[in-house]
C-alpha positions in Angstrom: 6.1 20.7 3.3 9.7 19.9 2.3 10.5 17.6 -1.0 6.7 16.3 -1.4 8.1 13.9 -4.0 8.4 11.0 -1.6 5.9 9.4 -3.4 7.5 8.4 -6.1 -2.7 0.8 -4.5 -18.4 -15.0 1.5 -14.8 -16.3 2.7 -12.8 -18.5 1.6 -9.7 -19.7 2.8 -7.2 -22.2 1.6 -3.4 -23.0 0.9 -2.7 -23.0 -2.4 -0.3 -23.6 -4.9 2.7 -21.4 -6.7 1.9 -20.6 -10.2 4.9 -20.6 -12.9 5.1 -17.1 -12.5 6.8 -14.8 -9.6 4.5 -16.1 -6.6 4.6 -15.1 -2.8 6.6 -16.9 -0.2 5.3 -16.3 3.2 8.1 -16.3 6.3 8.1 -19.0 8.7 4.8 -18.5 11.2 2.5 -17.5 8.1 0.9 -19.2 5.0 0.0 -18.7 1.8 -3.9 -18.7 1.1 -6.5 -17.2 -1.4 -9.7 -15.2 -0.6 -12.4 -15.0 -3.0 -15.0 -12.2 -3.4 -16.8 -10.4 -6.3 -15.6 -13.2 -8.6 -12.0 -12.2 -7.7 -8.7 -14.2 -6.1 -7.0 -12.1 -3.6 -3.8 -14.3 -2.4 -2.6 -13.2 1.0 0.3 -14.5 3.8 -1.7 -14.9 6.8 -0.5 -16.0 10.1 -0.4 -14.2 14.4 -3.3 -14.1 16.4 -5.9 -11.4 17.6 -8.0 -8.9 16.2 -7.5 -8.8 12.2 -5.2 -6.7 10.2 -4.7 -5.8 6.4 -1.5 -4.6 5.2 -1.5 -3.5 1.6 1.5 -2.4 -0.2 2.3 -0.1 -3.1 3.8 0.6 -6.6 6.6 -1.4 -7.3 6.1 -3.7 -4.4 4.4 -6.9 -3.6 3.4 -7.9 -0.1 7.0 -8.9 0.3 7.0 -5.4 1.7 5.7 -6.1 5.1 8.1 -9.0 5.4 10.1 -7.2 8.2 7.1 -6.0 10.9 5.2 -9.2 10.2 6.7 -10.8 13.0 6.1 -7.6 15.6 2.7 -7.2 14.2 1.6 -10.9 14.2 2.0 -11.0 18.1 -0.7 -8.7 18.8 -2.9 -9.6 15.3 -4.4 -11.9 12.9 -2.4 -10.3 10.0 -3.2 -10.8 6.6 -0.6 -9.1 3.5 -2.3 -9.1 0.2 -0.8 -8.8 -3.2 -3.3 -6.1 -4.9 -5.4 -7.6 -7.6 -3.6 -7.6 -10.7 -0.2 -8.4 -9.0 1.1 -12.1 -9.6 -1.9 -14.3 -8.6 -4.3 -11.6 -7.3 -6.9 -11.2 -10.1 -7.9 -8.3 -11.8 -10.5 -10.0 -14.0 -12.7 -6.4 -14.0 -9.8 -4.0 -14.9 -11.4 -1.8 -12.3 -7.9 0.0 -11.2 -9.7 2.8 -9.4 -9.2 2.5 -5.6 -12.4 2.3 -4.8 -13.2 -0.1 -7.0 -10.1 -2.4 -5.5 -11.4 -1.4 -2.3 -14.5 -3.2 -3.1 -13.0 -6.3 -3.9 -11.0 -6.6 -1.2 -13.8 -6.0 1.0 -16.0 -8.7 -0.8 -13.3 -11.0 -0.2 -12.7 -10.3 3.2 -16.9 -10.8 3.8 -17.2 -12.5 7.4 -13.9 -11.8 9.2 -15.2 -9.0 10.7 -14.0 -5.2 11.1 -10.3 -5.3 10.8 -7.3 -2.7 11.5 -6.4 -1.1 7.9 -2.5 -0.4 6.8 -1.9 1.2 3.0 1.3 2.2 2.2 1.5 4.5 -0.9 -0.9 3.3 -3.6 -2.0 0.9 -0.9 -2.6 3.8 1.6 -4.9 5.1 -1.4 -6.6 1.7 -1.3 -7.4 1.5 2.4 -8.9 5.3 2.1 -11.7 4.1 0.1 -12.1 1.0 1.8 -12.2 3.2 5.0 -14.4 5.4 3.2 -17.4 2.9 1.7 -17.2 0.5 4.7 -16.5 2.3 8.3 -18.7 -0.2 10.2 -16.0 -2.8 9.0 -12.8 -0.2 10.1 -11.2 -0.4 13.4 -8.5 1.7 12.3 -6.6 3.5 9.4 -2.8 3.5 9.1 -1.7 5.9 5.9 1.8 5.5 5.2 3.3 8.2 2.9 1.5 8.8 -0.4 -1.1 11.7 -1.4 -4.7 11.0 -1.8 -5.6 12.3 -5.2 -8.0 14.9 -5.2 -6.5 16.7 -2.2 -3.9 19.6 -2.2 -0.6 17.4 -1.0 -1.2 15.3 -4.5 -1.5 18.5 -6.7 2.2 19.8 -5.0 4.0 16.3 -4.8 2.4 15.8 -9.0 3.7 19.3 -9.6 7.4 18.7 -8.8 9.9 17.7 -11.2 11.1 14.9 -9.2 7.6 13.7 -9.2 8.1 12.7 -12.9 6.8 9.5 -12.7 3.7 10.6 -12.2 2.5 11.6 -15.5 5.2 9.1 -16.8 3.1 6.3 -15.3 0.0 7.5 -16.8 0.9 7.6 -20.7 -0.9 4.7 -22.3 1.1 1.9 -23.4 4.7 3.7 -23.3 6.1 2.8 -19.5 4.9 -1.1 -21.1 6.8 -0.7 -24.1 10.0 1.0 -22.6 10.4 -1.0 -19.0 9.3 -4.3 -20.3 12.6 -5.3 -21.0 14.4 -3.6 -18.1 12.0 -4.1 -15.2 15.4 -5.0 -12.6 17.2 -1.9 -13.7 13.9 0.7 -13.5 12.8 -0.9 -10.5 16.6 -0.7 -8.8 16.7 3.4 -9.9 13.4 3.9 -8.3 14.0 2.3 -5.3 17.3 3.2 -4.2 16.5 7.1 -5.2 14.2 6.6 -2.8 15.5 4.8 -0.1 17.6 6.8 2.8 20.5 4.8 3.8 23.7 5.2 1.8 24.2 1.8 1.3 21.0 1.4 -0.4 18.4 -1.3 -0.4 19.3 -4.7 0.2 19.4 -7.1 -3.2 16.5 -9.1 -2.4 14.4 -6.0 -1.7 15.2 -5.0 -5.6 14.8 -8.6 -6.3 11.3 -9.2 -5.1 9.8 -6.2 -6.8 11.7 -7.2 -10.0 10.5 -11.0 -10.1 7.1 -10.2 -9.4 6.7 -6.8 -11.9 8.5 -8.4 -15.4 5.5 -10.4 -15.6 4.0 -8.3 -18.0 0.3 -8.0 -16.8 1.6 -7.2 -13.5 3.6 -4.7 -14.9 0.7 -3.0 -16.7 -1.8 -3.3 -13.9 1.2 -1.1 -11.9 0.7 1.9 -14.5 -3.1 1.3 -14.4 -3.4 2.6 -11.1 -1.4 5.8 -11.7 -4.0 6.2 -14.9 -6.7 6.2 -12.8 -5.5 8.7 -10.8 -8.1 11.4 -12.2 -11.1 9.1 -11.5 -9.5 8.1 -8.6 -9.7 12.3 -7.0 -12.9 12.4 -8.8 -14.3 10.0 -6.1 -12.4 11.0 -3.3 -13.9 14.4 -3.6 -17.7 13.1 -2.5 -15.6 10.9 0.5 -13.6 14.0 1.8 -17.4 15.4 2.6 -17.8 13.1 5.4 -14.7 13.4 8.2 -13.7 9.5 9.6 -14.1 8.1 12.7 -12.1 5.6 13.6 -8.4 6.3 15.2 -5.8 7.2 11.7 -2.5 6.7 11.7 -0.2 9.1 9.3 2.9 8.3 8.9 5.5 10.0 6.2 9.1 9.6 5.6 11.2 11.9 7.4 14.6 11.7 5.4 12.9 12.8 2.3 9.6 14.7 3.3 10.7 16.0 7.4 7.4 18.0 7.3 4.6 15.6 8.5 2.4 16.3 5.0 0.3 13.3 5.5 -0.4 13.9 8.7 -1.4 17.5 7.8 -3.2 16.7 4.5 -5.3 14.2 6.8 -6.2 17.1 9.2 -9.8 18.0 7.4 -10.7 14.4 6.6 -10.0 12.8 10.3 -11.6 13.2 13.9 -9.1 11.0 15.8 -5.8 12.1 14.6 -1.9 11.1 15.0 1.2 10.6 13.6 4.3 12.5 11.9 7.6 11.7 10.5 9.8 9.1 11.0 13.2 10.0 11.0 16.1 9.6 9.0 14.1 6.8 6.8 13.1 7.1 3.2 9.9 5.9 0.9 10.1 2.2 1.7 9.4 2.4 5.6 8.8 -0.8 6.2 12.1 -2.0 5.1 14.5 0.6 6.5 12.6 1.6 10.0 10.8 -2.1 10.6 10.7 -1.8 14.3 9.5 2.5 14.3 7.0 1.4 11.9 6.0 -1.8 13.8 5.9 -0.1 17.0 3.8 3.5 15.9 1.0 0.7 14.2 1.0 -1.3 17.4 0.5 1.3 19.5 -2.4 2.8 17.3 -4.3 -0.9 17.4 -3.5 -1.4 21.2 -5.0 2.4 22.2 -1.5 3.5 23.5 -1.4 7.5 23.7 1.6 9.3 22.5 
């Protein structure tokens, strides 16, 4: 595996309203709505038609990250991208930060849609794991999108590197708060664009998004809180890797940075119906530099197309 750094997360249903902080802006086609379960708000853009789909996005993102393949994927699906709880109007009310115990909420909230197609890009990808995990009879498929699960040997090698710093960075108690929280657009630019392929870097409202959404400070700390519970987090996963899954996975890695296909081959033990790979010449943030190859591998996991 080459530079394993690329990793640097009953219904109801109604529109709501923004808040005074950063708040999510759905593209033309979806709207904004909340879903409540377990005592928790999970505020999603929701819009397309057909079987459902989750998308769940990572660390420092919002669902502003599947802006760009919600209009490919919303042909074919009902597709609902959530802000994880603790991110602008998601709540966190529990401070449970371990992925299964998001995993639990989401599912709570999602109660009566049915089983649903699952997407988790990095701390999301963690996310739908567990959810995958704990609720298989609600699973019609997984799509990982480059991040380790902790507790397996990719997480211990990508942890390990130097470039990895951020990391154990994240995980210090109060310190990322206390030196970020008054240069959230500068951090989050750095991180980004280091890992994002194309020389020209990411677009300004990509850095924008992440920025508005992450100097409110609770969001902020709730960021760092899932890196903390990281250990708990492999902890759990060790009981799930017992049991193999079921339903068809998608794993999908960055090819610019990682070419080797490490989540693809770190999934190997823990999957029966297997695919996926690199995607070429595209960094971390996959769904915003390769919309259409991303689009297009999901779609042809959740519409049974062999490769």
């Amino acid at each position: 595996m080459t530079r394993l750094c690329s990793i640097s997360l009953a219904l109801v249903i109604a529109p709501v309203a923004a808040s005074a902080q950063a708040t999510m802006t759905p593209p033309d086609g979806f709207e904004r709505i909340e879903l409540t379960g377990n005592g928790e708000t999970l505020v999603c853009m929701t819009g397309g038609s057909g079987s459902p789909m989750l998308l769940l996005h990572g660390w420092p993102q919002t669902a502003a990250e599947w802006k760009p393949v919600l209009p490919q994927l919303s042909a074919n699906h009902t597709v609902y991208a959530c802000d994880l709880p603790g991110v602008r109007d998601s709540s966190n009310t529990d401070g449970d930060n371990t992925k299964a115990g998001i995993a639990d909420d989401i599912h709570a909230a999602f109660e009566g849609v049915g089983p649903m197609h699952l997407v988790g890009h990095d701390i999301g990808l963690m996310v739908v794991y567990s959810y995958a995990t704990a609720f298989p009879q609600d699973v019609l498929s997984l799509t990982l999108m480059d991040a380790p699960l902790p507790g397996t040997d990719a997480f211990d090698q990508i942890a390990a590197n130097p470039s990895a710093w951020h990391f154990d960075f994240h995980q210090v108690e109060e310190v990322p708060e206390a030196v970020i929280g008054n240069s959230v657009e500068f951090y989050v630019d750095h991180f980004i664009s280091t890992l994002w392929a194309h020389p020209d870097g990411p677009p300004d409202e990509v850095i924008a998004a992440s920025a508005e959404a992450y100097k409110d400070a609770d969001t902020l700390a709730t960021g760092f809180e899932w890196y903390r519970a990281f250990p708990q987090d492999a902890e759990d996963n060790a009981l799930k890797f017992e049991t193999p899954l079921e339903m068809p996975v998608l794993a999908l890695n960055a090819g610019a940075i990682s070419p080797g296909p490490y989540v693809l081959q770190m999934m190997e033990p823990l999957a029966n119906d297997l695919r996926g790979g690199a995607i070429a010449d595209t960094g971390h943030w996959m769904t915003e530099e390769a919309p259409d190859e991303v689009a297009s591998r999901i779609l042809d996991m959740t519409t049974g197309v062999d490769w």
